[in-house]
PDB file with SEQRES, HELIX, SHEET and CRYST1 records, atoms N, CA, C and O in Angstrom:
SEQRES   1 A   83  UNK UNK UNK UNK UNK UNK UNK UNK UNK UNK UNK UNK UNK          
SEQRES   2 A   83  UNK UNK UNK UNK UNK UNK UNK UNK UNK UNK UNK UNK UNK          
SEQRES   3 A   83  UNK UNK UNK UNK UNK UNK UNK UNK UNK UNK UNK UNK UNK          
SEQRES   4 A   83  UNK UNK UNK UNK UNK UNK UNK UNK UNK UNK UNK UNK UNK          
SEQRES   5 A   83  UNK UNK UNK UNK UNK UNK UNK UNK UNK UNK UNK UNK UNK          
SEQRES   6 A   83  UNK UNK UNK UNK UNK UNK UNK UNK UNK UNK UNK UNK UNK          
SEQRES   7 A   83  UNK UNK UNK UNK UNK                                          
SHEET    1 AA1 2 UNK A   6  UNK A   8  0                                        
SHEET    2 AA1 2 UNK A  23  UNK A  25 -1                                        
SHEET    1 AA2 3 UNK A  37  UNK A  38  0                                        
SHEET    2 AA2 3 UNK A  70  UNK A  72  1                                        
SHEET    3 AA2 3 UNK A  58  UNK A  62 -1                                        
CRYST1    1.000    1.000    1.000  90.00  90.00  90.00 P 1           1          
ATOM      1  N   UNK A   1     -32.810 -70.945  86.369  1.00  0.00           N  
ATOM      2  CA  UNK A   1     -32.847 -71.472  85.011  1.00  0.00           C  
ATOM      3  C   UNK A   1     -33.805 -72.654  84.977  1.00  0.00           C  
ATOM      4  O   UNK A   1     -34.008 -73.327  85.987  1.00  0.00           O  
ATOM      5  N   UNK A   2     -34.384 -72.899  83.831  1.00  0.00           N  
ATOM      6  CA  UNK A   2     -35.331 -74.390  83.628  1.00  0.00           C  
ATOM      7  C   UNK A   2     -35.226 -74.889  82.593  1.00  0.00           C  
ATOM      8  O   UNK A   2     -35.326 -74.175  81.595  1.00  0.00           O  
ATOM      9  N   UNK A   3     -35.049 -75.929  82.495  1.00  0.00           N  
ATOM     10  CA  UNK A   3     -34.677 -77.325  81.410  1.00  0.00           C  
ATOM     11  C   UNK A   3     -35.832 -77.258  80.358  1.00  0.00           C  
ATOM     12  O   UNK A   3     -36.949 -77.760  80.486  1.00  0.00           O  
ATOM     13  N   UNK A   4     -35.322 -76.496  79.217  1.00  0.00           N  
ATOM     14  CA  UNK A   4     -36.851 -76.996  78.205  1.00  0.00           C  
ATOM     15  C   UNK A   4     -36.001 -77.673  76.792  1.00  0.00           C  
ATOM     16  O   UNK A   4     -34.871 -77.632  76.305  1.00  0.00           O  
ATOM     17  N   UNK A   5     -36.889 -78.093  76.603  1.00  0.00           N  
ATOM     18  CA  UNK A   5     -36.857 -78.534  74.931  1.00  0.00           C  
ATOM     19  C   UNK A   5     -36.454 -77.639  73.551  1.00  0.00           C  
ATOM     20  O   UNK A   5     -37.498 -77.112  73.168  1.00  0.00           O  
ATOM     21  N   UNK A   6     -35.623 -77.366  72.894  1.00  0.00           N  
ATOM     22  CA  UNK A   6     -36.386 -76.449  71.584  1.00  0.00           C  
ATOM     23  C   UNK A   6     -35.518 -77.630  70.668  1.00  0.00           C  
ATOM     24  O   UNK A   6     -34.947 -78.683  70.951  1.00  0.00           O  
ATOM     25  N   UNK A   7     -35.846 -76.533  68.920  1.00  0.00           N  
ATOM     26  CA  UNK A   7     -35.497 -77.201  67.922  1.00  0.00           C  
ATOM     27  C   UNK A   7     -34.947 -76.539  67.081  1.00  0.00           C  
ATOM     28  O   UNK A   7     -35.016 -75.314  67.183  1.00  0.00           O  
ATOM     29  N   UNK A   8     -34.203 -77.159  65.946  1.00  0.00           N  
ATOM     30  CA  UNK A   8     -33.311 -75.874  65.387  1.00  0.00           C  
ATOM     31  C   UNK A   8     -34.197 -75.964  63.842  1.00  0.00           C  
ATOM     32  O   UNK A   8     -34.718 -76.971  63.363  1.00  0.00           O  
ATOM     33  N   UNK A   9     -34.175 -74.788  63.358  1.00  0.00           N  
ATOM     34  CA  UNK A   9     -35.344 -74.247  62.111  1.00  0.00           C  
ATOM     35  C   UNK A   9     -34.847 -74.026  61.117  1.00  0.00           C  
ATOM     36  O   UNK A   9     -33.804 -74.617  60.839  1.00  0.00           O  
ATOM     37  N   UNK A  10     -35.393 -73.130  60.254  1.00  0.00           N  
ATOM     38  CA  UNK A  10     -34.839 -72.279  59.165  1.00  0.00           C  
ATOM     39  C   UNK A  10     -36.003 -71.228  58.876  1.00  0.00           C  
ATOM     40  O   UNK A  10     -36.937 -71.647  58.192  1.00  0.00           O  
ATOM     41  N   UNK A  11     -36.041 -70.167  59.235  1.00  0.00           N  
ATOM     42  CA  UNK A  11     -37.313 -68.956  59.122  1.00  0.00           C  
ATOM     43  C   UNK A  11     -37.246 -68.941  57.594  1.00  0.00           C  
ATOM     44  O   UNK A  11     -36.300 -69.204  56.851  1.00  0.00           O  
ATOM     45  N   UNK A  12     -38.706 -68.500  57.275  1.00  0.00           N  
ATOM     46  CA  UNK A  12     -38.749 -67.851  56.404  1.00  0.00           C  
ATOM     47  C   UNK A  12     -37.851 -66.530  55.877  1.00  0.00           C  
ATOM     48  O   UNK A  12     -37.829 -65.433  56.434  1.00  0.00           O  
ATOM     49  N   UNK A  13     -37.135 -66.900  54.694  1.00  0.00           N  
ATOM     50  CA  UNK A  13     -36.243 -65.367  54.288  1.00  0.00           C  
ATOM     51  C   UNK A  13     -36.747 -64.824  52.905  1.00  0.00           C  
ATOM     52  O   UNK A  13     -37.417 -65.363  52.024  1.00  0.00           O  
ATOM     53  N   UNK A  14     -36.167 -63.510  53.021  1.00  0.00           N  
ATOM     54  CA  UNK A  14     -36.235 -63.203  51.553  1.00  0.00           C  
ATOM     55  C   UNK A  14     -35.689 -63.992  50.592  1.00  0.00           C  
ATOM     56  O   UNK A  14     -34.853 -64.819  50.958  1.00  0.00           O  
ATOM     57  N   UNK A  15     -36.018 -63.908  49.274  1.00  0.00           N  
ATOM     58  CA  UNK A  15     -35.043 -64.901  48.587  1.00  0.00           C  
ATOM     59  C   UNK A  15     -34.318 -63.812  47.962  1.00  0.00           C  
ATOM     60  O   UNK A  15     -34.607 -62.721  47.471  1.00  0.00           O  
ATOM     61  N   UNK A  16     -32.991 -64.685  48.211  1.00  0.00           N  
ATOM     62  CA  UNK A  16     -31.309 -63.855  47.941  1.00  0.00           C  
ATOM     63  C   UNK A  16     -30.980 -64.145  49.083  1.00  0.00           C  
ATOM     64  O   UNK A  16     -29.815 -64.511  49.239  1.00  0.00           O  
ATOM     65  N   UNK A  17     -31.542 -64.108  49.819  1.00  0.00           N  
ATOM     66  CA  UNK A  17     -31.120 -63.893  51.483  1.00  0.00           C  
ATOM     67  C   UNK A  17     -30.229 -65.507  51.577  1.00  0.00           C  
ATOM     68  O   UNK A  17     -30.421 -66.622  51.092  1.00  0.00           O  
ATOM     69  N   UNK A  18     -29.065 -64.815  52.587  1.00  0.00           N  
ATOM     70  CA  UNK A  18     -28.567 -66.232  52.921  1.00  0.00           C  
ATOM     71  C   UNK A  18     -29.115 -67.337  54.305  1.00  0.00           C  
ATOM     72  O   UNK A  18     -29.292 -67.104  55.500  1.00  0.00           O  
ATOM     73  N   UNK A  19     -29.257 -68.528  53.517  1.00  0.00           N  
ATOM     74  CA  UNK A  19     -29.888 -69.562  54.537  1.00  0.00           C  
ATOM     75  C   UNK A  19     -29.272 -69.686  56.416  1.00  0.00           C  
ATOM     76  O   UNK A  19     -28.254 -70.280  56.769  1.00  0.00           O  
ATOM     77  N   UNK A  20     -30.086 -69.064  57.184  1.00  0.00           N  
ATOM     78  CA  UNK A  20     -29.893 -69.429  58.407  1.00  0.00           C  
ATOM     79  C   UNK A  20     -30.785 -70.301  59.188  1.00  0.00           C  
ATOM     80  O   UNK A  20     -31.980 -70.575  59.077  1.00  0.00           O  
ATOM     81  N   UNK A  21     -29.543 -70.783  60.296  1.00  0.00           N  
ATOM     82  CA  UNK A  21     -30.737 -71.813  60.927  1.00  0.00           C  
ATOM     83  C   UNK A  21     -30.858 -71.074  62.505  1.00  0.00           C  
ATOM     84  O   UNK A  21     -29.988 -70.345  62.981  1.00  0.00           O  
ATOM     85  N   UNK A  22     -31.930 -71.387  63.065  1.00  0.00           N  
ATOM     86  CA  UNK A  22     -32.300 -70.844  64.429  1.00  0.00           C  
ATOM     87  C   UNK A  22     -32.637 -71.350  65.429  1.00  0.00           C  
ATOM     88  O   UNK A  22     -32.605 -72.576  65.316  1.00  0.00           O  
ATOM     89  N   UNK A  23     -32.964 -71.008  66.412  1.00  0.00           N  
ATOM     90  CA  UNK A  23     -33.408 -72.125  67.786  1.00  0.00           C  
ATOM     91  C   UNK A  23     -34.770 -71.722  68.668  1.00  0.00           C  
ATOM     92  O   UNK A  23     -34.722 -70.848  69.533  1.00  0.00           O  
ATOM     93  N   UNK A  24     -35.904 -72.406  68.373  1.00  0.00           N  
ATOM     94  CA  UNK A  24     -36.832 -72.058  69.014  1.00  0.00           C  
ATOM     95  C   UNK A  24     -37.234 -73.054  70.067  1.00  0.00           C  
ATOM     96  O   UNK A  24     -36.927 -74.245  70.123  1.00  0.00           O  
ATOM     97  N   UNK A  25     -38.304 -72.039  71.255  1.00  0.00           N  
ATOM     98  CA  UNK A  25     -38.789 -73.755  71.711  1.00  0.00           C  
ATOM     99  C   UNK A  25     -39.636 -74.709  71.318  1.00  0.00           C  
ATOM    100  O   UNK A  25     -40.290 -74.072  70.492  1.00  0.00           O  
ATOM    101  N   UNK A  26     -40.170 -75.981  71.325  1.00  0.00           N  
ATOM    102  CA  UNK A  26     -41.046 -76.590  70.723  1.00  0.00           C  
ATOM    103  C   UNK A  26     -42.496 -76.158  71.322  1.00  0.00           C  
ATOM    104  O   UNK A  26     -42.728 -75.382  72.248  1.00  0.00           O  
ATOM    105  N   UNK A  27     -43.133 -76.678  70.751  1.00  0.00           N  
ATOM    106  CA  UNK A  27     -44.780 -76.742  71.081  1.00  0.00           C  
ATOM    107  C   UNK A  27     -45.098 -77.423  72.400  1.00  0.00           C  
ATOM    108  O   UNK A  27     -44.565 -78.514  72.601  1.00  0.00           O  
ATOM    109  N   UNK A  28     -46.152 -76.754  73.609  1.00  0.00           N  
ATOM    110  CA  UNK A  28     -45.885 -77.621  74.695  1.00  0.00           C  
ATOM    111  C   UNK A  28     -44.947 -77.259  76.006  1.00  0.00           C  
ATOM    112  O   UNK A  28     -44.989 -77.828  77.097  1.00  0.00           O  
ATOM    113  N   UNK A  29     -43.956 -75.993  75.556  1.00  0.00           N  
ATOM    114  CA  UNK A  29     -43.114 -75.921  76.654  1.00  0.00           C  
ATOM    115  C   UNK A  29     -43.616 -74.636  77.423  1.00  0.00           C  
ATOM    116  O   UNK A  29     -44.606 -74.064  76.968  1.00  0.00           O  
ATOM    117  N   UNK A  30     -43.123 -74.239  78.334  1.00  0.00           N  
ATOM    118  CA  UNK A  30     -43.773 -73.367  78.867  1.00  0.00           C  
ATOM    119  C   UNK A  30     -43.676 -71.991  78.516  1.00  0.00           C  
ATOM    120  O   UNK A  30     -44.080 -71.013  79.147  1.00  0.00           O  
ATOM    121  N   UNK A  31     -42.812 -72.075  76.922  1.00  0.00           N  
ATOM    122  CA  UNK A  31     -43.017 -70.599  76.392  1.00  0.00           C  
ATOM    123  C   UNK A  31     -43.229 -70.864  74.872  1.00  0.00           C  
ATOM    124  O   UNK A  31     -42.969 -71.878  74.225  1.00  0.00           O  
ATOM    125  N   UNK A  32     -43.765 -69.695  74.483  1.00  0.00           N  
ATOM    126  CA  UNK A  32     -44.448 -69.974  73.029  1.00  0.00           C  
ATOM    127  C   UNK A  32     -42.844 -70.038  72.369  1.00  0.00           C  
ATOM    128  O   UNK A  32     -41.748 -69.728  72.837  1.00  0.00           O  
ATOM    129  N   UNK A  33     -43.197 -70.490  71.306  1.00  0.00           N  
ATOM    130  CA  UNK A  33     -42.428 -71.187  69.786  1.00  0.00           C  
ATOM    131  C   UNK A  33     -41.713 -69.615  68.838  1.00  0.00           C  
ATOM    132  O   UNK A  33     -40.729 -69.455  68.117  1.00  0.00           O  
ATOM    133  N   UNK A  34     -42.784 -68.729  69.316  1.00  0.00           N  
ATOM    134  CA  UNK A  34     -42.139 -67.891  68.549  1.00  0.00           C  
ATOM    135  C   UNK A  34     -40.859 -66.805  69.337  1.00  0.00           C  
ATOM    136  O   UNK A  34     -40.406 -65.743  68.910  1.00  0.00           O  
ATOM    137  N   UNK A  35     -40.604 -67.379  70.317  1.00  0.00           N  
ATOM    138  CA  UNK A  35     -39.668 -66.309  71.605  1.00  0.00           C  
ATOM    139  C   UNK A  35     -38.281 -67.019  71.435  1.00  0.00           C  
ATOM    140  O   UNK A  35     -38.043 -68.213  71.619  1.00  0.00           O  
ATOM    141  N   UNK A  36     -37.559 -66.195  71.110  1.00  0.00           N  
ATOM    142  CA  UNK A  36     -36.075 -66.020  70.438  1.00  0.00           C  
ATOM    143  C   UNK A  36     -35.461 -66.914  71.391  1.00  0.00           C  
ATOM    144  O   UNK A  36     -36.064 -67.232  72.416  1.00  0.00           O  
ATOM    145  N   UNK A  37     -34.377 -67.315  71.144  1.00  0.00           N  
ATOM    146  CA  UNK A  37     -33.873 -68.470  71.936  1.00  0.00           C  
ATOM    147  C   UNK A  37     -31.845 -68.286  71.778  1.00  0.00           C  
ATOM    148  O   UNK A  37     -31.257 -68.935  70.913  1.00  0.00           O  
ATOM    149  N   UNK A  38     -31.432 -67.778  72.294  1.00  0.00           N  
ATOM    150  CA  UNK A  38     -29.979 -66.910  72.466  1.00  0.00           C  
ATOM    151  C   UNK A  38     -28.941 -68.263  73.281  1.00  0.00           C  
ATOM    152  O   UNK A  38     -28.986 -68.502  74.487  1.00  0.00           O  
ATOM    153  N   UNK A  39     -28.087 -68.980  72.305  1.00  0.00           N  
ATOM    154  CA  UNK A  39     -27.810 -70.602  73.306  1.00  0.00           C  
ATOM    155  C   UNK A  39     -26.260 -70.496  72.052  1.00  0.00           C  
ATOM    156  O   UNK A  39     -25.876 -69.736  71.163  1.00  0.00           O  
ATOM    157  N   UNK A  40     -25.793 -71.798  72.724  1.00  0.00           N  
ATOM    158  CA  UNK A  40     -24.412 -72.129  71.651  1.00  0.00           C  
ATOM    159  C   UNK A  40     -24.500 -71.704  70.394  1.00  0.00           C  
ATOM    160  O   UNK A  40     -25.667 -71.470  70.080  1.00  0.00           O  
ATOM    161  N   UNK A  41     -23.520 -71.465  69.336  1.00  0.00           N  
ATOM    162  CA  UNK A  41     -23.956 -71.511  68.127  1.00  0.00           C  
ATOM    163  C   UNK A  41     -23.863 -73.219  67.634  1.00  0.00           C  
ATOM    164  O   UNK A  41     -24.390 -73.630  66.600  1.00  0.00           O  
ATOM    165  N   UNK A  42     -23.227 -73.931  68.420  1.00  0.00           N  
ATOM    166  CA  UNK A  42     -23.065 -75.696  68.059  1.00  0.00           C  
ATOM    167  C   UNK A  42     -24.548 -75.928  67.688  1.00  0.00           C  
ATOM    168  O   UNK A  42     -24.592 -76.510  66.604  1.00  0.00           O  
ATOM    169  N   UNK A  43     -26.037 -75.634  68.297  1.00  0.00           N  
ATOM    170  CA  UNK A  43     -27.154 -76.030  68.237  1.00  0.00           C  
ATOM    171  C   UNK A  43     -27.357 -75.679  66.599  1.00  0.00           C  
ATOM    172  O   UNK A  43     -27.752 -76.605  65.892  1.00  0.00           O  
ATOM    173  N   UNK A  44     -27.133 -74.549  66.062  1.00  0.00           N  
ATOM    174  CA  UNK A  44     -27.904 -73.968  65.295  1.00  0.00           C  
ATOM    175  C   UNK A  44     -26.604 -74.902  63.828  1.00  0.00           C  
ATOM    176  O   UNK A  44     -27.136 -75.307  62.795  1.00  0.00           O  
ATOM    177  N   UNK A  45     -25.167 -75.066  64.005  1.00  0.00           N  
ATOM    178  CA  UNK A  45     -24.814 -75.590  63.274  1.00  0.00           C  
ATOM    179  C   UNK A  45     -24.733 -76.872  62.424  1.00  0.00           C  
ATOM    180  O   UNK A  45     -24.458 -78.010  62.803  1.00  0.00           O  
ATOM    181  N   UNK A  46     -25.044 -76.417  61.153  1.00  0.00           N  
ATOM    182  CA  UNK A  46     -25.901 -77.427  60.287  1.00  0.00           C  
ATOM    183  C   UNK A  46     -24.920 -78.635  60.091  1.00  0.00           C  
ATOM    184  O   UNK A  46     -25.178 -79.833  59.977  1.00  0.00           O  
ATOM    185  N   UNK A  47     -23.749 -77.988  60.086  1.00  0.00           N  
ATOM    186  CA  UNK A  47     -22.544 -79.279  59.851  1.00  0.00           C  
ATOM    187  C   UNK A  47     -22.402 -80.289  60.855  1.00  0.00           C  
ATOM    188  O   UNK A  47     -22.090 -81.444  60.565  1.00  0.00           O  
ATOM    189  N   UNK A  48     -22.715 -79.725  62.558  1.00  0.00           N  
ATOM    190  CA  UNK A  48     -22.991 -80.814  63.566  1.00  0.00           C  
ATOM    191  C   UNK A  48     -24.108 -81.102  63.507  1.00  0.00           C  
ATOM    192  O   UNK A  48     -24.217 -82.298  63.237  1.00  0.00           O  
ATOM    193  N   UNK A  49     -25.334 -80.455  63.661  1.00  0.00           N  
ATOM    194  CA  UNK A  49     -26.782 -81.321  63.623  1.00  0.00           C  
ATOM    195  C   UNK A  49     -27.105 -81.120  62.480  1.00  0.00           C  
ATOM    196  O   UNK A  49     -26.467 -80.289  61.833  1.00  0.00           O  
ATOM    197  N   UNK A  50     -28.414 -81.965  61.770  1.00  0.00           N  
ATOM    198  CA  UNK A  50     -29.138 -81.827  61.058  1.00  0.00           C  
ATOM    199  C   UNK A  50     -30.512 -80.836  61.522  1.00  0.00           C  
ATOM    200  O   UNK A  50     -30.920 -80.941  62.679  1.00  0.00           O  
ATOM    201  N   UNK A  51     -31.348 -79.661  60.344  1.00  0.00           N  
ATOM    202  CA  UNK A  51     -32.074 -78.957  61.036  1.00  0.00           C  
ATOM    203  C   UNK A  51     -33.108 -79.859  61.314  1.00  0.00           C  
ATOM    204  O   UNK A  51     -33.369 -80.937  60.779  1.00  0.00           O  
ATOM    205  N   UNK A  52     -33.841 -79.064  62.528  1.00  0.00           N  
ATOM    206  CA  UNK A  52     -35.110 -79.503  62.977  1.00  0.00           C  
ATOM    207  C   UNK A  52     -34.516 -80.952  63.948  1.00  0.00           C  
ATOM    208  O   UNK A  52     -35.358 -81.796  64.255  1.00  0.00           O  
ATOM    209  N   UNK A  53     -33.369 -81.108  64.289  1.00  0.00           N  
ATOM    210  CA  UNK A  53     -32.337 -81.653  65.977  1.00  0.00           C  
ATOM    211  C   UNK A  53     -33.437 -80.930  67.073  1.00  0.00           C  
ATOM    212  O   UNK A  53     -33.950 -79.818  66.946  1.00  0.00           O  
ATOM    213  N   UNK A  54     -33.606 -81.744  68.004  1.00  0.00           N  
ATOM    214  CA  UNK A  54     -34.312 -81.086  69.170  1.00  0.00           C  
ATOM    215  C   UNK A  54     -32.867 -81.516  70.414  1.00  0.00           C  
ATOM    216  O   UNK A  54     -32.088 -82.469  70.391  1.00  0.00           O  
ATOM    217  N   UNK A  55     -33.003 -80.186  71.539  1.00  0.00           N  
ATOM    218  CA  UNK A  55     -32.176 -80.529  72.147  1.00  0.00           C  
ATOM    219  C   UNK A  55     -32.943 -80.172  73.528  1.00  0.00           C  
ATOM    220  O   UNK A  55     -33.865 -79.356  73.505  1.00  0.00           O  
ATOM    221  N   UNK A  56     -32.619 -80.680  74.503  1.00  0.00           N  
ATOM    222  CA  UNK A  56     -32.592 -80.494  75.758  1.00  0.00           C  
ATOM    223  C   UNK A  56     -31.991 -78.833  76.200  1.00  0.00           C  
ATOM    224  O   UNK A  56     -31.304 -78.525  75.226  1.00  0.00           O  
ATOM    225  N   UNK A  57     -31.951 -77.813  77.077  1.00  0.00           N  
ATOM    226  CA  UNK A  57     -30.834 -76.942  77.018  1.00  0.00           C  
ATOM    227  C   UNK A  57     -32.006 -75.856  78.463  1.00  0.00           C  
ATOM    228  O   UNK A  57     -33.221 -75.669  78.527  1.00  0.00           O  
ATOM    229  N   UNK A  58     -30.900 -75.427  79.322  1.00  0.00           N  
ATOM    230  CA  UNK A  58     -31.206 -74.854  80.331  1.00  0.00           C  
ATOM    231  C   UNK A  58     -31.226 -73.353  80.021  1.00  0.00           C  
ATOM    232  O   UNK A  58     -30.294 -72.905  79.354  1.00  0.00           O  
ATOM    233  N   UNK A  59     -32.120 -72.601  80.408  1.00  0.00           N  
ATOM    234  CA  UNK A  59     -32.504 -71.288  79.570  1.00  0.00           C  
ATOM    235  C   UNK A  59     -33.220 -70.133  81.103  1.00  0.00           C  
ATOM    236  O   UNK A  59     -34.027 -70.343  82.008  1.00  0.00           O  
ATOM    237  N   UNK A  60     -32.367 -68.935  80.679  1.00  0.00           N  
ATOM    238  CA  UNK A  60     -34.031 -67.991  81.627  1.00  0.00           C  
ATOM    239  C   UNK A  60     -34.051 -66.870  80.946  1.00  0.00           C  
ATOM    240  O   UNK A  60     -33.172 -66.212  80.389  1.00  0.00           O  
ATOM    241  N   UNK A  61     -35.357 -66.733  81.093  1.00  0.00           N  
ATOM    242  CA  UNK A  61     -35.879 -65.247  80.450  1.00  0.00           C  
ATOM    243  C   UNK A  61     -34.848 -64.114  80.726  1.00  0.00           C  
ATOM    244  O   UNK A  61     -34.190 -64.070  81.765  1.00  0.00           O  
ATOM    245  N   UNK A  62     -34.749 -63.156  79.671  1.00  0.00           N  
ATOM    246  CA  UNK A  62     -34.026 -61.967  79.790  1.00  0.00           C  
ATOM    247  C   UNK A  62     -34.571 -61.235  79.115  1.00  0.00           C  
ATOM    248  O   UNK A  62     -34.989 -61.651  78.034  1.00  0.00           O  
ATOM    249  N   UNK A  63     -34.759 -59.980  79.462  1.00  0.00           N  
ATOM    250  CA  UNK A  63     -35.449 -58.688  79.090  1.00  0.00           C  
ATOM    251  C   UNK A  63     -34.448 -58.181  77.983  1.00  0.00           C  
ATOM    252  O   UNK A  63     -33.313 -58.651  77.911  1.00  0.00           O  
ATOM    253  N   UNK A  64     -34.775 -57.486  77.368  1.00  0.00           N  
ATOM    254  CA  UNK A  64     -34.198 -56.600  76.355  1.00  0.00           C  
ATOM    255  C   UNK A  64     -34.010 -55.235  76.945  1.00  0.00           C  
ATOM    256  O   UNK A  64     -34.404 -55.135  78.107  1.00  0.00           O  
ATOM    257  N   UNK A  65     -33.441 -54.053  76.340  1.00  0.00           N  
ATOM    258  CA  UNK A  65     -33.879 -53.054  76.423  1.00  0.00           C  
ATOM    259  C   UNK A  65     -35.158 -52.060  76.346  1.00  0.00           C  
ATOM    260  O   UNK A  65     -35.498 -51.183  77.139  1.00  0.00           O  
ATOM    261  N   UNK A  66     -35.799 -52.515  75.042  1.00  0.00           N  
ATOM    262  CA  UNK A  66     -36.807 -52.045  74.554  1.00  0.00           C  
ATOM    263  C   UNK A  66     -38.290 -53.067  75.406  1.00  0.00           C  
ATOM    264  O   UNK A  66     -39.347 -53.005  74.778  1.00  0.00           O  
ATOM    265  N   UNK A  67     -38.307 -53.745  76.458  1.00  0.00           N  
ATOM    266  CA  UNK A  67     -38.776 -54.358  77.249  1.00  0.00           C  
ATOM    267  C   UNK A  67     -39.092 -55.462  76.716  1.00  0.00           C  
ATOM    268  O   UNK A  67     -39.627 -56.107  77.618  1.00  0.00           O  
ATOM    269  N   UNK A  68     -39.077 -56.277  75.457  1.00  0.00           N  
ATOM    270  CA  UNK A  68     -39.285 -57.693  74.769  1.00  0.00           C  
ATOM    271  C   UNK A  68     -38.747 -58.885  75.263  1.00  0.00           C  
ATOM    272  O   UNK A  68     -37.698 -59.161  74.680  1.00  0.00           O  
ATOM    273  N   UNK A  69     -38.999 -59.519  75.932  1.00  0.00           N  
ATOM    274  CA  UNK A  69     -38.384 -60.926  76.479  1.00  0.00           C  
ATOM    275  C   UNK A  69     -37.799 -62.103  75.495  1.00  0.00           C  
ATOM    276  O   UNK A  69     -38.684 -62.618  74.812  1.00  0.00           O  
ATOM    277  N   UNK A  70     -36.620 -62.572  75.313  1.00  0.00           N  
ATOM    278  CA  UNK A  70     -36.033 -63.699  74.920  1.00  0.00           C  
ATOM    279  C   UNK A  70     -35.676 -64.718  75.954  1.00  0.00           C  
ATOM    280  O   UNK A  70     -35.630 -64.405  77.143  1.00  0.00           O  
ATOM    281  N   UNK A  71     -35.353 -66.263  75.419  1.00  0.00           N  
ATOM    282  CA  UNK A  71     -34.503 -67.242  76.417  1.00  0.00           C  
ATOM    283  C   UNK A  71     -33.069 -66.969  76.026  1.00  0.00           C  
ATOM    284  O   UNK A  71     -32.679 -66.744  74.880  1.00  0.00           O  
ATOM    285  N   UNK A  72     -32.032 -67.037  77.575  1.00  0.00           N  
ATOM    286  CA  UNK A  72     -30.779 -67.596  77.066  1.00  0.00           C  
ATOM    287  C   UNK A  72     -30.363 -68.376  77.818  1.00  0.00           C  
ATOM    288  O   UNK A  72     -30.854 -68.924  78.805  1.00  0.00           O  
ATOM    289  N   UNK A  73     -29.071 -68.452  77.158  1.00  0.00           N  
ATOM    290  CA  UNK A  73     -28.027 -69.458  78.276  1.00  0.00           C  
ATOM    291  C   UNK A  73     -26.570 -69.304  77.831  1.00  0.00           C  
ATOM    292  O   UNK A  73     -26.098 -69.097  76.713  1.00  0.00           O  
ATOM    293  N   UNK A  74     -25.988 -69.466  79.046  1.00  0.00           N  
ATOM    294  CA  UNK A  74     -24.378 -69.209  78.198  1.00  0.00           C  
ATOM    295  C   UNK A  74     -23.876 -69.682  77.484  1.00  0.00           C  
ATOM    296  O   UNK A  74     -23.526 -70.859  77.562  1.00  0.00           O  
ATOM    297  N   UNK A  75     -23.669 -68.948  76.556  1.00  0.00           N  
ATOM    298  CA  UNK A  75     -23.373 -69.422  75.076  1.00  0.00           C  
ATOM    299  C   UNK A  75     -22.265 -70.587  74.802  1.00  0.00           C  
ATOM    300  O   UNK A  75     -22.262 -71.463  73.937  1.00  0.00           O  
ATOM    301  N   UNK A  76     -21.209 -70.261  75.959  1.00  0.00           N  
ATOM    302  CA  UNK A  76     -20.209 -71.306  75.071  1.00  0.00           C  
ATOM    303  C   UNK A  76     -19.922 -72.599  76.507  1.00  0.00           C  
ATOM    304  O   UNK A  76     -19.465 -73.739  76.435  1.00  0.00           O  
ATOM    305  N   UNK A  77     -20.282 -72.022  77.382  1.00  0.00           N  
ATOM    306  CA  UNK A  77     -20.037 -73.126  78.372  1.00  0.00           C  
ATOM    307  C   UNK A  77     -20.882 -73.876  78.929  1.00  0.00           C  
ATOM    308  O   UNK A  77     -20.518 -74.710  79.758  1.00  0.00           O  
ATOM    309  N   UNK A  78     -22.399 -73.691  78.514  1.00  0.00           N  
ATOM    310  CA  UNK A  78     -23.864 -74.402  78.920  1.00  0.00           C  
ATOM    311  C   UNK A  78     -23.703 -76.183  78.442  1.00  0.00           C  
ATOM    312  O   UNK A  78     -23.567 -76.669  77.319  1.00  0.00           O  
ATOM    313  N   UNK A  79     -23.737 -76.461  79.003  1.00  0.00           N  
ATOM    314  CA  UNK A  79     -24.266 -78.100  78.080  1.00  0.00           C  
ATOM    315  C   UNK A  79     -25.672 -77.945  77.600  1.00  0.00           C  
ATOM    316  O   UNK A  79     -26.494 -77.065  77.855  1.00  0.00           O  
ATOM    317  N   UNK A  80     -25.769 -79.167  76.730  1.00  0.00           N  
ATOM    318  CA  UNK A  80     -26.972 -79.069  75.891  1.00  0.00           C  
ATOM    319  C   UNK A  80     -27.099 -80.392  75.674  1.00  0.00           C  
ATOM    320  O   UNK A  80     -26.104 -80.798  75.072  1.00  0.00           O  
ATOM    321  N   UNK A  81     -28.158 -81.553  75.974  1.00  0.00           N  
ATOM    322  CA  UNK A  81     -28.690 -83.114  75.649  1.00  0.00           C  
ATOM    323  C   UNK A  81     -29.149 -82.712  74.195  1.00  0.00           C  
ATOM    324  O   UNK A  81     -29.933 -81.777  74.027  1.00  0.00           O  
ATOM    325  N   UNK A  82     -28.450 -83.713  72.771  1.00  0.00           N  
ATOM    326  CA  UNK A  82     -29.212 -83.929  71.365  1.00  0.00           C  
ATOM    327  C   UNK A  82     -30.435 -85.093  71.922  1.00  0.00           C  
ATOM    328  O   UNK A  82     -30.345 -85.853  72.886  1.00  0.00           O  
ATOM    329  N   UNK A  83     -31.375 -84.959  71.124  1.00  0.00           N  
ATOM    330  CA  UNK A  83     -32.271 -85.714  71.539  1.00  0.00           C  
ATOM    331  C   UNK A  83     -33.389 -86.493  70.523  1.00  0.00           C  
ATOM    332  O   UNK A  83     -34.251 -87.229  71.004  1.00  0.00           O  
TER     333      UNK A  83                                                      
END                                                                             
């Protein structure tokens, strides 16, 4: 696993669509910004952070099925530095 940075977002949606927030890494880390980021749901919740919170959080690549790479980390027992 390796210690990177990300931040929590809000993608572009359809409108109607209901507002979600997401977790990418920042600019600078050793994986691009646009590669899915699979971590607590505490990060992405708007009622504990405010969006666009950067956190600290330990992550490793995982393959998909369809061969597409995401980051994760275990979801409910990982620690995570607000930052």
């Amino acid at each position: 696993m390796v210690s990177i940075i990300v931040e929590s977002y809000r993608p572009d949606v359809a409108e109607g669509a209901a507002p979600i927030v997401l977790i990418r890494p920042v600019q600078g880390q050793p994986f691009p910004v646009t590669m899915d980021v699979r971590c607590s749901n505490r990060l992405s919740d708007a009622a504990l952070h405010d969006v666009g919170t950067r956190f600290r959080i330990k992550v490793k690549p995982t393959k998909r099925e369809d061969g597409s790479t995401y980051l994760s980390t275990p979801r409910y027992s990982h620690p995570y530095e607000v930052l």
